[in-house]
PDBQT receptor file of N, H, CA, C and O in Angstrom, charges set to zero:
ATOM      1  N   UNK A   1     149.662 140.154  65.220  1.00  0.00    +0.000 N 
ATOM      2  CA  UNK A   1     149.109 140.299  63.903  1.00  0.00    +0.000 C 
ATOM      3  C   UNK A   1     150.240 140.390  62.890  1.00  0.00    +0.000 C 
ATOM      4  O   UNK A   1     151.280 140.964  63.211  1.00  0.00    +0.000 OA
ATOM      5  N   UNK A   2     150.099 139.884  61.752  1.00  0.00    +0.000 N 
ATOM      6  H   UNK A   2     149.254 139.418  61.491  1.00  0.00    +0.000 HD
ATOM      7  CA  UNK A   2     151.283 139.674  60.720  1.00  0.00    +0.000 C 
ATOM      8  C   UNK A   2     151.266 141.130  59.771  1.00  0.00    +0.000 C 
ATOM      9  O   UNK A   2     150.343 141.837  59.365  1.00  0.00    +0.000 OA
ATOM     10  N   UNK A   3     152.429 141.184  59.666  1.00  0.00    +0.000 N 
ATOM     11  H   UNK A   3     153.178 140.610  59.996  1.00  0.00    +0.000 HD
ATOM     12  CA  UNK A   3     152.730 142.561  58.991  1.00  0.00    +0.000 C 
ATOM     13  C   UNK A   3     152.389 142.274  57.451  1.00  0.00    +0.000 C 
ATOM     14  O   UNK A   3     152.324 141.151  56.953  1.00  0.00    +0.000 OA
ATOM     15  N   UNK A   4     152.159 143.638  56.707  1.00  0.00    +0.000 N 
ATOM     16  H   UNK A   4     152.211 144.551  57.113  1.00  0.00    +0.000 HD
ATOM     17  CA  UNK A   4     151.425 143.198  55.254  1.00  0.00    +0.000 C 
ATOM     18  C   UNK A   4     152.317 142.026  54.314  1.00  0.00    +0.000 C 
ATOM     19  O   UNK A   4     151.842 141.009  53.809  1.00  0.00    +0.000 OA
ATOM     20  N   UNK A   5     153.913 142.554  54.240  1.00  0.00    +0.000 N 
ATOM     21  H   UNK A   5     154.298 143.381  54.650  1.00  0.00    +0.000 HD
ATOM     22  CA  UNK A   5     154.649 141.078  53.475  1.00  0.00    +0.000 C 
ATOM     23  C   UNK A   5     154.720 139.805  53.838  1.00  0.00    +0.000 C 
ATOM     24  O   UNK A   5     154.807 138.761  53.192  1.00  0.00    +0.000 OA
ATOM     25  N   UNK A   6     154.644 140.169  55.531  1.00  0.00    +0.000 N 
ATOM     26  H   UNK A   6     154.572 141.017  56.056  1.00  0.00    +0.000 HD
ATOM     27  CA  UNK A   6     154.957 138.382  56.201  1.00  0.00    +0.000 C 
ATOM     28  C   UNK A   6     153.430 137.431  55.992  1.00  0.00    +0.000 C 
ATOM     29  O   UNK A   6     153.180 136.252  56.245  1.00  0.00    +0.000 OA
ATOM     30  N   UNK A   7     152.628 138.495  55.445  1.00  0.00    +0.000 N 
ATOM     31  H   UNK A   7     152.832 139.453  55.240  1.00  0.00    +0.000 HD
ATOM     32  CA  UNK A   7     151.026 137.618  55.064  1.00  0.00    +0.000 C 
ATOM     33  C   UNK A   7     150.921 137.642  53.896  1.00  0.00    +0.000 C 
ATOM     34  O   UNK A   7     149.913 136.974  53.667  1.00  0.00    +0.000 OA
ATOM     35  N   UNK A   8     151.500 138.143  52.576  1.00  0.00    +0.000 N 
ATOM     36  H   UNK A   8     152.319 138.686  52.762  1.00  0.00    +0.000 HD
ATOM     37  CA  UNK A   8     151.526 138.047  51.237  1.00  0.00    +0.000 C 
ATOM     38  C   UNK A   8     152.488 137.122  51.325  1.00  0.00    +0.000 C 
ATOM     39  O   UNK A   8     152.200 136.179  50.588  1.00  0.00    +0.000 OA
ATOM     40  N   UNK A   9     153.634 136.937  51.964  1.00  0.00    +0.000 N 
ATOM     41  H   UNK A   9     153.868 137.703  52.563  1.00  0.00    +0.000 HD
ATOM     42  CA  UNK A   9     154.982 135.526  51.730  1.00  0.00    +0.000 C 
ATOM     43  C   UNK A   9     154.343 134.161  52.277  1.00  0.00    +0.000 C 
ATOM     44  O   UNK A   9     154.271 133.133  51.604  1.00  0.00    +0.000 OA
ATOM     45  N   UNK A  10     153.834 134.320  53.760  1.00  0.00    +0.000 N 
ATOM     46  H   UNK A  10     153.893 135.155  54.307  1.00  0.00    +0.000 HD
ATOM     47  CA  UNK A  10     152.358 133.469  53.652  1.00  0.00    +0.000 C 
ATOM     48  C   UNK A  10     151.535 132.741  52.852  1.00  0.00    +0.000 C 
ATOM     49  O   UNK A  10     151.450 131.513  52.895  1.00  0.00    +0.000 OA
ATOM     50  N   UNK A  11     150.871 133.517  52.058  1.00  0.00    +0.000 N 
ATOM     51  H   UNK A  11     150.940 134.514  52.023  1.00  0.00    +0.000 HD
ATOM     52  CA  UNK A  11     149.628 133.103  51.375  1.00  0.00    +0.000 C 
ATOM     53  C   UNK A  11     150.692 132.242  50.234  1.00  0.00    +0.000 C 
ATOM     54  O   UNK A  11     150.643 131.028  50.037  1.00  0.00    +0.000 OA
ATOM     55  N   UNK A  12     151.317 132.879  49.791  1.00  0.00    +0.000 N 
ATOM     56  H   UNK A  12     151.357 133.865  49.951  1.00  0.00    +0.000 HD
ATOM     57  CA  UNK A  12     152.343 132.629  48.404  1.00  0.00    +0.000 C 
ATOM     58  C   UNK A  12     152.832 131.793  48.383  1.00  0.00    +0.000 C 
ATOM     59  O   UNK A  12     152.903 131.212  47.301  1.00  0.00    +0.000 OA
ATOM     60  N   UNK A  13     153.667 131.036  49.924  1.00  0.00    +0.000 N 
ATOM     61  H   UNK A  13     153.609 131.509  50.804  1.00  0.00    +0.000 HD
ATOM     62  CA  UNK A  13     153.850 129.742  50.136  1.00  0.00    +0.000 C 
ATOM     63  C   UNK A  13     152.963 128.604  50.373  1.00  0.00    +0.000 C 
ATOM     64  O   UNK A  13     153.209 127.407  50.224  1.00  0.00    +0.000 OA
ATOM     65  N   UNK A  14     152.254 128.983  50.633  1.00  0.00    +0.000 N 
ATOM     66  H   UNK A  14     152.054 129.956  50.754  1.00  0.00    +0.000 HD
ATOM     67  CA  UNK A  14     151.187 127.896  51.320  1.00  0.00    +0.000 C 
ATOM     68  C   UNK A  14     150.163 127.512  49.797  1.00  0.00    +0.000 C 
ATOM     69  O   UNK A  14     149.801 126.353  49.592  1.00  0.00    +0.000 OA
ATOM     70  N   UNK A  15     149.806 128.631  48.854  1.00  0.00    +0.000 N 
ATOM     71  H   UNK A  15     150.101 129.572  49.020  1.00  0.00    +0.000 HD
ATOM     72  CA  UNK A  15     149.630 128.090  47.573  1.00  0.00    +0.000 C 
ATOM     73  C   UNK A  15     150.152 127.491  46.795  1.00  0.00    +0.000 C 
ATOM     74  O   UNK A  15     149.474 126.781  46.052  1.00  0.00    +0.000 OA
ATOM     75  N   UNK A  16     151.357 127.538  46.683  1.00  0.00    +0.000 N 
ATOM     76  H   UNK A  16     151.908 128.115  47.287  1.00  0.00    +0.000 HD
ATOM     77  CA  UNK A  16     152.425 127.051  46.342  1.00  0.00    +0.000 C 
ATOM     78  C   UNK A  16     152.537 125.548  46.311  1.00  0.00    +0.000 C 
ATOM     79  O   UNK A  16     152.488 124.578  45.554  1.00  0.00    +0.000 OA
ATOM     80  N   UNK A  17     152.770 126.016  47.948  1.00  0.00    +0.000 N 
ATOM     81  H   UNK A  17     152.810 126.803  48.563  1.00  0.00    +0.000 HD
ATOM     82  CA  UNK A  17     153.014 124.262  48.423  1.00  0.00    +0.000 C 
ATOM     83  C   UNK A  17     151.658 123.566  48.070  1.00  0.00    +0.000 C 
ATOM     84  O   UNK A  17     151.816 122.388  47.749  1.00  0.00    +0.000 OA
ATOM     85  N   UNK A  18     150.307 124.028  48.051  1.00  0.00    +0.000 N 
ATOM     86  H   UNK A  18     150.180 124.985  48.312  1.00  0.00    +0.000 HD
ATOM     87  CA  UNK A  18     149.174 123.033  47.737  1.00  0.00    +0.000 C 
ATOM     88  C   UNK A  18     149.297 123.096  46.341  1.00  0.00    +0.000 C 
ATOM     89  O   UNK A  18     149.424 121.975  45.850  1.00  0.00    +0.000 OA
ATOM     90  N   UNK A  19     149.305 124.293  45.289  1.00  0.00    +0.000 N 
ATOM     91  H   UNK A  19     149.201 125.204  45.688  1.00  0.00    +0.000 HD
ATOM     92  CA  UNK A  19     149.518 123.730  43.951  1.00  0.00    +0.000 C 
ATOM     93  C   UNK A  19     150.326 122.527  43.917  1.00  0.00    +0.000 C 
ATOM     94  O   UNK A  19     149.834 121.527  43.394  1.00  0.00    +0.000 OA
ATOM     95  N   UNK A  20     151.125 122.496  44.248  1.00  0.00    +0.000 N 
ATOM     96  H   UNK A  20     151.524 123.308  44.673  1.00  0.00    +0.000 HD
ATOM     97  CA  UNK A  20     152.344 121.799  44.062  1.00  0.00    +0.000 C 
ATOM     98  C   UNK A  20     152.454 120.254  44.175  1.00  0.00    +0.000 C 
ATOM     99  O   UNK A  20     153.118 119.512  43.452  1.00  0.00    +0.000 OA
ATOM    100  N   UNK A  21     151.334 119.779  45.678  1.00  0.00    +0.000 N 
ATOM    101  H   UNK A  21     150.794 120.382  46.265  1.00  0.00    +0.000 HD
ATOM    102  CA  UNK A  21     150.619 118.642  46.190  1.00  0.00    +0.000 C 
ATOM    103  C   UNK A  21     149.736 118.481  45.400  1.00  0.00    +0.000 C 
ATOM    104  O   UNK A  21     149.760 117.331  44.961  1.00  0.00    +0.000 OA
ATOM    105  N   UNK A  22     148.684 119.287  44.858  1.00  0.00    +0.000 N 
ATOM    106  H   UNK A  22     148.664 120.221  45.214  1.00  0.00    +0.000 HD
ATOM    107  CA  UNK A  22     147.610 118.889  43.555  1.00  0.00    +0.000 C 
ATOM    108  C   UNK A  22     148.210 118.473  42.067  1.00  0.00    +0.000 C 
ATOM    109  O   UNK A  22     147.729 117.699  41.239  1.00  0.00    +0.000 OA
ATOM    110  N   UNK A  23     149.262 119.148  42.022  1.00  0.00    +0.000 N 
ATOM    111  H   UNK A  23     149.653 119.777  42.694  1.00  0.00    +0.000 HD
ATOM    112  CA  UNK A  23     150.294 118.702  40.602  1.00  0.00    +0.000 C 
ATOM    113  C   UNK A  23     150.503 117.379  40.419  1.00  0.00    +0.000 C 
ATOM    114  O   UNK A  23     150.237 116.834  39.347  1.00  0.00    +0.000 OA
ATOM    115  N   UNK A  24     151.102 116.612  41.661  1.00  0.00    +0.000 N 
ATOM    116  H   UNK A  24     151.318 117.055  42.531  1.00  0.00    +0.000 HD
ATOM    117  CA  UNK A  24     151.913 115.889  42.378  1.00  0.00    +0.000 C 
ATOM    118  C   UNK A  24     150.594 114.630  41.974  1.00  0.00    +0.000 C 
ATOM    119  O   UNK A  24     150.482 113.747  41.124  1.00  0.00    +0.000 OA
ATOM    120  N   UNK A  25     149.980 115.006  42.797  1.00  0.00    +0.000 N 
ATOM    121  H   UNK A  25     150.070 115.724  43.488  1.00  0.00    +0.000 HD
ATOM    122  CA  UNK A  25     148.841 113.677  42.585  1.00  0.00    +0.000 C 
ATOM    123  C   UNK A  25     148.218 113.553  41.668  1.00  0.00    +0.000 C 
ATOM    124  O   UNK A  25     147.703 112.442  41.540  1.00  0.00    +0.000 OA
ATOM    125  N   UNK A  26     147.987 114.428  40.756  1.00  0.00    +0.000 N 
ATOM    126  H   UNK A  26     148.405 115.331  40.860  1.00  0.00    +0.000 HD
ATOM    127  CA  UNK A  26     147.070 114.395  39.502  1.00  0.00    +0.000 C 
ATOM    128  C   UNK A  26     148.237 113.819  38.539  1.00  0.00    +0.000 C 
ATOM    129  O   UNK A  26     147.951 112.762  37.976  1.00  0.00    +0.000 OA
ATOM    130  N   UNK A  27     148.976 114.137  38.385  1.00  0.00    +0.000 N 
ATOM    131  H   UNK A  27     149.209 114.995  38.842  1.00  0.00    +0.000 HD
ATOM    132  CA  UNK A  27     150.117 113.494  37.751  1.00  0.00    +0.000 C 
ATOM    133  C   UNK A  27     150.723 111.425  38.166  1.00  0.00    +0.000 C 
ATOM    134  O   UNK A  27     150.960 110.501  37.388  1.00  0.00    +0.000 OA
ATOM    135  N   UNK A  28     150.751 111.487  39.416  1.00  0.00    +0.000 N 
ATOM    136  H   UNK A  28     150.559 112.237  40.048  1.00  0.00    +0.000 HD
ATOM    137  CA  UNK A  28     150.822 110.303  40.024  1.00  0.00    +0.000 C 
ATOM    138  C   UNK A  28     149.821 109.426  39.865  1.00  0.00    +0.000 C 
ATOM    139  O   UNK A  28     150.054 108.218  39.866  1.00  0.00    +0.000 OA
ATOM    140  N   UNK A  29     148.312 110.028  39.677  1.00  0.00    +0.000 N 
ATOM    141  H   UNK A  29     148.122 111.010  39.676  1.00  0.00    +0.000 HD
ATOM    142  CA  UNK A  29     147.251 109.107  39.420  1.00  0.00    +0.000 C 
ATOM    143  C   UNK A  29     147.317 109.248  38.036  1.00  0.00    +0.000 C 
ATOM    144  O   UNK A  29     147.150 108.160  37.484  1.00  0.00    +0.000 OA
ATOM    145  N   UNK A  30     147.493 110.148  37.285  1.00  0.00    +0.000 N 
ATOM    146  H   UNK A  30     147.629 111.032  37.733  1.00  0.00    +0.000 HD
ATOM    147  CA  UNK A  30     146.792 109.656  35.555  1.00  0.00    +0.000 C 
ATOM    148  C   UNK A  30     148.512 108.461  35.103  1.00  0.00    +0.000 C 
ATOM    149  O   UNK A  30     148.622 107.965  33.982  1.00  0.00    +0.000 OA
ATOM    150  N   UNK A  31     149.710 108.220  36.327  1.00  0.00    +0.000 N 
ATOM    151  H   UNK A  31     149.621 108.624  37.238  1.00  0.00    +0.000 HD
ATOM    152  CA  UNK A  31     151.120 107.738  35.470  1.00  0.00    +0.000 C 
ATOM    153  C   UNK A  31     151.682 108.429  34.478  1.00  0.00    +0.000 C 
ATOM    154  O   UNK A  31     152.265 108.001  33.482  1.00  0.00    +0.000 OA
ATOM    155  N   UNK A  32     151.390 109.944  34.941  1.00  0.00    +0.000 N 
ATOM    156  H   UNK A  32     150.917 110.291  35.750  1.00  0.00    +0.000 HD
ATOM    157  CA  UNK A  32     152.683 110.809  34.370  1.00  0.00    +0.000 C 
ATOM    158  C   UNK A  32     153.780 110.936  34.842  1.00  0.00    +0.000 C 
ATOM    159  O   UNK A  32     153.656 110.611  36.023  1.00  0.00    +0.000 OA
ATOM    160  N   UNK A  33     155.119 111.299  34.591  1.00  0.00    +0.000 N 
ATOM    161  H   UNK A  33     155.220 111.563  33.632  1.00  0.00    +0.000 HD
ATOM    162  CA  UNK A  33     155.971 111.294  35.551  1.00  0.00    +0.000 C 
ATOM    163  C   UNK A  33     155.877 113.101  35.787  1.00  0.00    +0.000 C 
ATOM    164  O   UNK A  33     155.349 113.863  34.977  1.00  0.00    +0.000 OA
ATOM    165  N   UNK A  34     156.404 113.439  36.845  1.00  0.00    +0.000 N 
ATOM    166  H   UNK A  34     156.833 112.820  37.503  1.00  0.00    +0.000 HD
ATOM    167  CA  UNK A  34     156.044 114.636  37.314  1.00  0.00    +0.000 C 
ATOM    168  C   UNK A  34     157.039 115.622  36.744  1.00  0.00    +0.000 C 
ATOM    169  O   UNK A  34     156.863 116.762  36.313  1.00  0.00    +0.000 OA
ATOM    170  N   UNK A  35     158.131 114.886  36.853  1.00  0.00    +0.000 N 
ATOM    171  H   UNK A  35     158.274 113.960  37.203  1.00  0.00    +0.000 HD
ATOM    172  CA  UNK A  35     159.503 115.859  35.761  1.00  0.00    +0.000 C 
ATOM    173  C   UNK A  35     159.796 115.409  34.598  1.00  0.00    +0.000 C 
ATOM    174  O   UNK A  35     159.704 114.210  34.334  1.00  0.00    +0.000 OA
ATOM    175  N   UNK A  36     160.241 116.427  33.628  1.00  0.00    +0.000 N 
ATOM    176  H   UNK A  36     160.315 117.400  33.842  1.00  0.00    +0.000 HD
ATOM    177  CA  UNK A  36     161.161 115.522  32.804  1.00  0.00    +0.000 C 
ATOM    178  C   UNK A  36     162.171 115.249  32.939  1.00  0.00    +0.000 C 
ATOM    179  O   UNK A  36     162.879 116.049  33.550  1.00  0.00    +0.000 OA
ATOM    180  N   UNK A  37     162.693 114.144  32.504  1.00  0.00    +0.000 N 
ATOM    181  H   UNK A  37     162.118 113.494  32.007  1.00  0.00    +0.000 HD
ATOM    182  CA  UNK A  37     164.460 113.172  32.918  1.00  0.00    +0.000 C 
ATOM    183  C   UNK A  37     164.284 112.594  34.159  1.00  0.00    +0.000 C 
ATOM    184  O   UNK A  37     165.285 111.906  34.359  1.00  0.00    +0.000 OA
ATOM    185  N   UNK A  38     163.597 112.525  35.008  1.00  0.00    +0.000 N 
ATOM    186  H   UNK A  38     162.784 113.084  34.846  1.00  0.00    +0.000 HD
ATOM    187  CA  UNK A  38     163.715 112.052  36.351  1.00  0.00    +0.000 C 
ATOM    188  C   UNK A  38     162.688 110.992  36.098  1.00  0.00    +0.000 C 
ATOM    189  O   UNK A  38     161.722 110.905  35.340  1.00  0.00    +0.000 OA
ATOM    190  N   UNK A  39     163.351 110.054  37.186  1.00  0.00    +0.000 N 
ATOM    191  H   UNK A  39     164.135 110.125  37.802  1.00  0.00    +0.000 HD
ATOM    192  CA  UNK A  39     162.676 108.825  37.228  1.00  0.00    +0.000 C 
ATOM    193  C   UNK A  39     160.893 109.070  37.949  1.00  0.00    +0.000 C 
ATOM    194  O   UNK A  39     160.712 110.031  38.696  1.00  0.00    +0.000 OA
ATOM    195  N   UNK A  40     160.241 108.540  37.766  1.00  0.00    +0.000 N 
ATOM    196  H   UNK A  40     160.388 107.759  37.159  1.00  0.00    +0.000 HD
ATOM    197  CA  UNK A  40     158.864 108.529  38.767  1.00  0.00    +0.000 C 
ATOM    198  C   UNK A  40     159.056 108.888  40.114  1.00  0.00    +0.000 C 
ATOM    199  O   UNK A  40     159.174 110.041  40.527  1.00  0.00    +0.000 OA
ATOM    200  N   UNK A  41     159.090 107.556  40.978  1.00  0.00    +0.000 N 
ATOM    201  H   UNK A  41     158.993 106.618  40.643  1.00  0.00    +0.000 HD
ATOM    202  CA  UNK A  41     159.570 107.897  42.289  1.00  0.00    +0.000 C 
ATOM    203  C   UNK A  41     159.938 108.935  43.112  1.00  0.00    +0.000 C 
ATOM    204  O   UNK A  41     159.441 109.387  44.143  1.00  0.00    +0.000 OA
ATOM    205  N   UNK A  42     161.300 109.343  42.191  1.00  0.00    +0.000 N 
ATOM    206  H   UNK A  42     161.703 108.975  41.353  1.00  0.00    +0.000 HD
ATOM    207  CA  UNK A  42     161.861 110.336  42.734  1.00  0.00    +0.000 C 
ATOM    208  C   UNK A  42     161.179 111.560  42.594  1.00  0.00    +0.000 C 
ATOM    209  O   UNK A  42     160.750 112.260  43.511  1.00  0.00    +0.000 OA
ATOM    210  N   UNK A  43     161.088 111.823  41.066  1.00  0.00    +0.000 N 
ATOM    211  H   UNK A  43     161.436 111.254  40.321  1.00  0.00    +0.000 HD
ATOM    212  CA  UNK A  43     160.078 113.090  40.740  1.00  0.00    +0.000 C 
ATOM    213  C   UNK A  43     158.769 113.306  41.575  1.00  0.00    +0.000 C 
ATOM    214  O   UNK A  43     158.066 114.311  41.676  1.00  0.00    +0.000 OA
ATOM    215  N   UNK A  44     158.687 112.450  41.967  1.00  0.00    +0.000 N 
ATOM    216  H   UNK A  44     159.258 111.633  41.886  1.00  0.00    +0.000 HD
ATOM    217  CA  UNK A  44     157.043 112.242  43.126  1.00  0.00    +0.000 C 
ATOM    218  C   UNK A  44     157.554 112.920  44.589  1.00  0.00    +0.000 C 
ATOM    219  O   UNK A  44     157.430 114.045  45.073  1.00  0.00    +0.000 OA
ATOM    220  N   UNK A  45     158.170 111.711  45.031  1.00  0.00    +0.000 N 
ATOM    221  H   UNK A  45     158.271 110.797  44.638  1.00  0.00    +0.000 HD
ATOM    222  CA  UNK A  45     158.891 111.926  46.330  1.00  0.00    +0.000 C 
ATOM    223  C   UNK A  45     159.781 113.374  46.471  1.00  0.00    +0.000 C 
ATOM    224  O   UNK A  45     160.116 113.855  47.553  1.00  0.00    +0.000 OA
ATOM    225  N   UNK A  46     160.015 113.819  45.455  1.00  0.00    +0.000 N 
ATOM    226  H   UNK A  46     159.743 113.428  44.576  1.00  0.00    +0.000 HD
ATOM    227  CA  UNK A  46     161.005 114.976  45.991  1.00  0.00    +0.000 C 
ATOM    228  C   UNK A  46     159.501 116.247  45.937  1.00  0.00    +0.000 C 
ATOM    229  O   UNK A  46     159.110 116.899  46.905  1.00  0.00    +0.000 OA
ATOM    230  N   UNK A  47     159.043 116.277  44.831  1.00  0.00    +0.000 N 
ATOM    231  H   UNK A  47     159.361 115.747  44.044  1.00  0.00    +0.000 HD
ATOM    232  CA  UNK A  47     157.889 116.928  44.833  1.00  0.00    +0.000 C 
ATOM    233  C   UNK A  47     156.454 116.944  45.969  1.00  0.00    +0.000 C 
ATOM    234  O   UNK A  47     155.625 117.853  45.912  1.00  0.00    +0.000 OA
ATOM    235  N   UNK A  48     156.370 116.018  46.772  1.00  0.00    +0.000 N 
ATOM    236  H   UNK A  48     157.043 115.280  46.819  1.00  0.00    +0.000 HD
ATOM    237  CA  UNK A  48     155.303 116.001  47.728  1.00  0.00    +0.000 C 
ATOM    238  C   UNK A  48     156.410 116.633  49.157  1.00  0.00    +0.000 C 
ATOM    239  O   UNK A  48     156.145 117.442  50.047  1.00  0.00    +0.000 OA
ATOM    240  N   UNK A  49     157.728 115.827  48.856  1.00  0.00    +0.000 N 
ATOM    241  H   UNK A  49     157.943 115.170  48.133  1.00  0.00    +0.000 HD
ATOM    242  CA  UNK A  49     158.655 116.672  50.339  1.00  0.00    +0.000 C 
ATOM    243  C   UNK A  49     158.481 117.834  50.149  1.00  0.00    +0.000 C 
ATOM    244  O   UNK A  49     158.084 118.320  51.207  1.00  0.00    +0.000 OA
ATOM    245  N   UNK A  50     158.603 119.083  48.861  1.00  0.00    +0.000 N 
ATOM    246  H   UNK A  50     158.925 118.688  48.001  1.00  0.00    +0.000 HD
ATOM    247  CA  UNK A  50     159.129 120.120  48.747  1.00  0.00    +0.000 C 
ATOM    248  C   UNK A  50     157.688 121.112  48.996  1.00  0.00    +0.000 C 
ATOM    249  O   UNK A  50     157.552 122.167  49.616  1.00  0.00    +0.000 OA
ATOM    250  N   UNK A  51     156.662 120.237  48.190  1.00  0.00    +0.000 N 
ATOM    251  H   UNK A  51     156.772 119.380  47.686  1.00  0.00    +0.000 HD
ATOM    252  CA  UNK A  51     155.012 120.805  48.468  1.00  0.00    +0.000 C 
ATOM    253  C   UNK A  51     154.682 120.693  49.911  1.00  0.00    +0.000 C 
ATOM    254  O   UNK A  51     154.253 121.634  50.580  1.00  0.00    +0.000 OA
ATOM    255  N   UNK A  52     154.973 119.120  50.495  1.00  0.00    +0.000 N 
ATOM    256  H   UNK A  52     155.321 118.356  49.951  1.00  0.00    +0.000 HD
ATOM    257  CA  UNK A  52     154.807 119.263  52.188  1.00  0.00    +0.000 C 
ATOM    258  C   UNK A  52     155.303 120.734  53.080  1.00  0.00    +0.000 C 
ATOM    259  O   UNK A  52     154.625 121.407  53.857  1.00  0.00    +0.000 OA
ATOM    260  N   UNK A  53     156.872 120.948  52.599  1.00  0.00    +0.000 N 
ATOM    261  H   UNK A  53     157.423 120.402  51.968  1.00  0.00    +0.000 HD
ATOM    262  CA  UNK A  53     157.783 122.271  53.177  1.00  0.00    +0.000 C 
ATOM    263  C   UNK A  53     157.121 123.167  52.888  1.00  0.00    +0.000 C 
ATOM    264  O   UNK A  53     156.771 123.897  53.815  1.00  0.00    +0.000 OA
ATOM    265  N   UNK A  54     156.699 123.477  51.600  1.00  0.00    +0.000 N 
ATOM    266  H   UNK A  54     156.983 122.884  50.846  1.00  0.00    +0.000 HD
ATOM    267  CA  UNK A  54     155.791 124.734  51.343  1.00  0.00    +0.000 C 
ATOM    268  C   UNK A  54     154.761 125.168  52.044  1.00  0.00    +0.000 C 
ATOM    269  O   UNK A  54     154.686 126.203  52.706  1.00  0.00    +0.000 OA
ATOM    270  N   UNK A  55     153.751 124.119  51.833  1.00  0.00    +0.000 N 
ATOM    271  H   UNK A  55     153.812 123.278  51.295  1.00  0.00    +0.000 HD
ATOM    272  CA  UNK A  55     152.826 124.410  52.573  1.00  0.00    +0.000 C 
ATOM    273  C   UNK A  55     152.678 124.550  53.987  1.00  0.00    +0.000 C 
ATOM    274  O   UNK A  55     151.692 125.106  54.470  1.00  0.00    +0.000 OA
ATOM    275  N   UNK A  56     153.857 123.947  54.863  1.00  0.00    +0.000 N 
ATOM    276  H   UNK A  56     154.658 123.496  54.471  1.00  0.00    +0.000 HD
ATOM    277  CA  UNK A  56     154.036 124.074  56.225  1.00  0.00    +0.000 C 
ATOM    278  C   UNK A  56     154.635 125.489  56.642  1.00  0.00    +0.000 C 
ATOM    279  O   UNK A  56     154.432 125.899  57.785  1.00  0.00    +0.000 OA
ATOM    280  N   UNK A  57     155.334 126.205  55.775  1.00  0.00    +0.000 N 
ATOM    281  H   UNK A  57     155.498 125.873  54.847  1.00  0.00    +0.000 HD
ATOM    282  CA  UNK A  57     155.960 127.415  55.586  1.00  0.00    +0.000 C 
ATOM    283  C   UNK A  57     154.979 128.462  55.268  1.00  0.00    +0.000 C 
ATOM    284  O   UNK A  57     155.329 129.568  55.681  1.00  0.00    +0.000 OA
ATOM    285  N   UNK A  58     154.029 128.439  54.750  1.00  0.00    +0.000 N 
ATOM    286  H   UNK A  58     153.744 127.541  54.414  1.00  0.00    +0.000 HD
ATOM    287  CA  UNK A  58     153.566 129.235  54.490  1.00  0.00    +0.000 C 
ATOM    288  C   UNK A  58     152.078 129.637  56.053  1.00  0.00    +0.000 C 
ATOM    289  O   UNK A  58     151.497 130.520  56.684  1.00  0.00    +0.000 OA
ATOM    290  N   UNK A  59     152.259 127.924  55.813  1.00  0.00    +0.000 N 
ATOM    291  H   UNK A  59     152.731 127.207  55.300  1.00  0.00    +0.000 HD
ATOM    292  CA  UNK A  59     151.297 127.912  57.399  1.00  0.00    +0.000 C 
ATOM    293  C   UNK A  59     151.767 128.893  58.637  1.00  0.00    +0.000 C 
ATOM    294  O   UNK A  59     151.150 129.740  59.285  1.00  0.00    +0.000 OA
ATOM    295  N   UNK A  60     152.968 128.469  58.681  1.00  0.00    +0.000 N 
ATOM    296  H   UNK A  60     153.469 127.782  58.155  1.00  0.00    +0.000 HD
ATOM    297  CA  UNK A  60     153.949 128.927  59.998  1.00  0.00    +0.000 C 
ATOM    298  C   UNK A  60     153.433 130.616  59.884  1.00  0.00    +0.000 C 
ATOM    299  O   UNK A  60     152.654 131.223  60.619  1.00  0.00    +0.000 OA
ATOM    300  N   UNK A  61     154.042 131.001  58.907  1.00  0.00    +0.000 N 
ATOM    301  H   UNK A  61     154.675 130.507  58.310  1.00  0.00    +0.000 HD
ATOM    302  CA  UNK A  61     154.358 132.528  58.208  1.00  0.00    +0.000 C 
ATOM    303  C   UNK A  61     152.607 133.068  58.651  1.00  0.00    +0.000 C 
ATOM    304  O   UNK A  61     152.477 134.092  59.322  1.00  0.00    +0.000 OA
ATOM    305  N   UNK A  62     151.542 132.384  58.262  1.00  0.00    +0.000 N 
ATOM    306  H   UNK A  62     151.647 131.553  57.717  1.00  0.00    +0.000 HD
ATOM    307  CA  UNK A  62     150.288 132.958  58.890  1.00  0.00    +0.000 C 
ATOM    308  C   UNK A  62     150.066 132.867  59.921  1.00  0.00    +0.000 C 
ATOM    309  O   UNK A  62     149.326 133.771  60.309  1.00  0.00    +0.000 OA
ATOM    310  N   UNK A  63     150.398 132.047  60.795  1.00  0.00    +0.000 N 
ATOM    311  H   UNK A  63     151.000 131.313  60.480  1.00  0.00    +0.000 HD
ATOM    312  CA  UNK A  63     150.351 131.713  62.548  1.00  0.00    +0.000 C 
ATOM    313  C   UNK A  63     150.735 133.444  63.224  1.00  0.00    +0.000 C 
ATOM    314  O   UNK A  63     150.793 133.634  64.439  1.00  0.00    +0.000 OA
TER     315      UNK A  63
């Protein structure tokens, strides 16, 4: 059973990382770019890697 912080660092990542994937695509579908100064692509691609990590981290952390 997960101790009370390792399930609040949990939850915190794993929202995170899905905010982060919902940002990502709502932005990608209306052709916003997701950062400012950064090209599309990249701003996409670095943002779905970093939301993917999140949310897998936060997964782990509830396991």
């Amino acid at each position: 059973m997960e101790s009370g912080p390792e399930a609040f660092a949990g939850v915190a990542f794993a929202l995170f990382g899905a905010g982060l994937l919902v940002w990502t695509g709502v932005c990608v579908r209306a052709g916003e770019p997701v950062a400012d100064g950064v090209s599309r692509s990249a701003g996409a691609t670095l943002a779905l890697l970093f939301g993917v990590l999140f949310l897998g981290t936060g997964c782990w952390l509830l396991l």
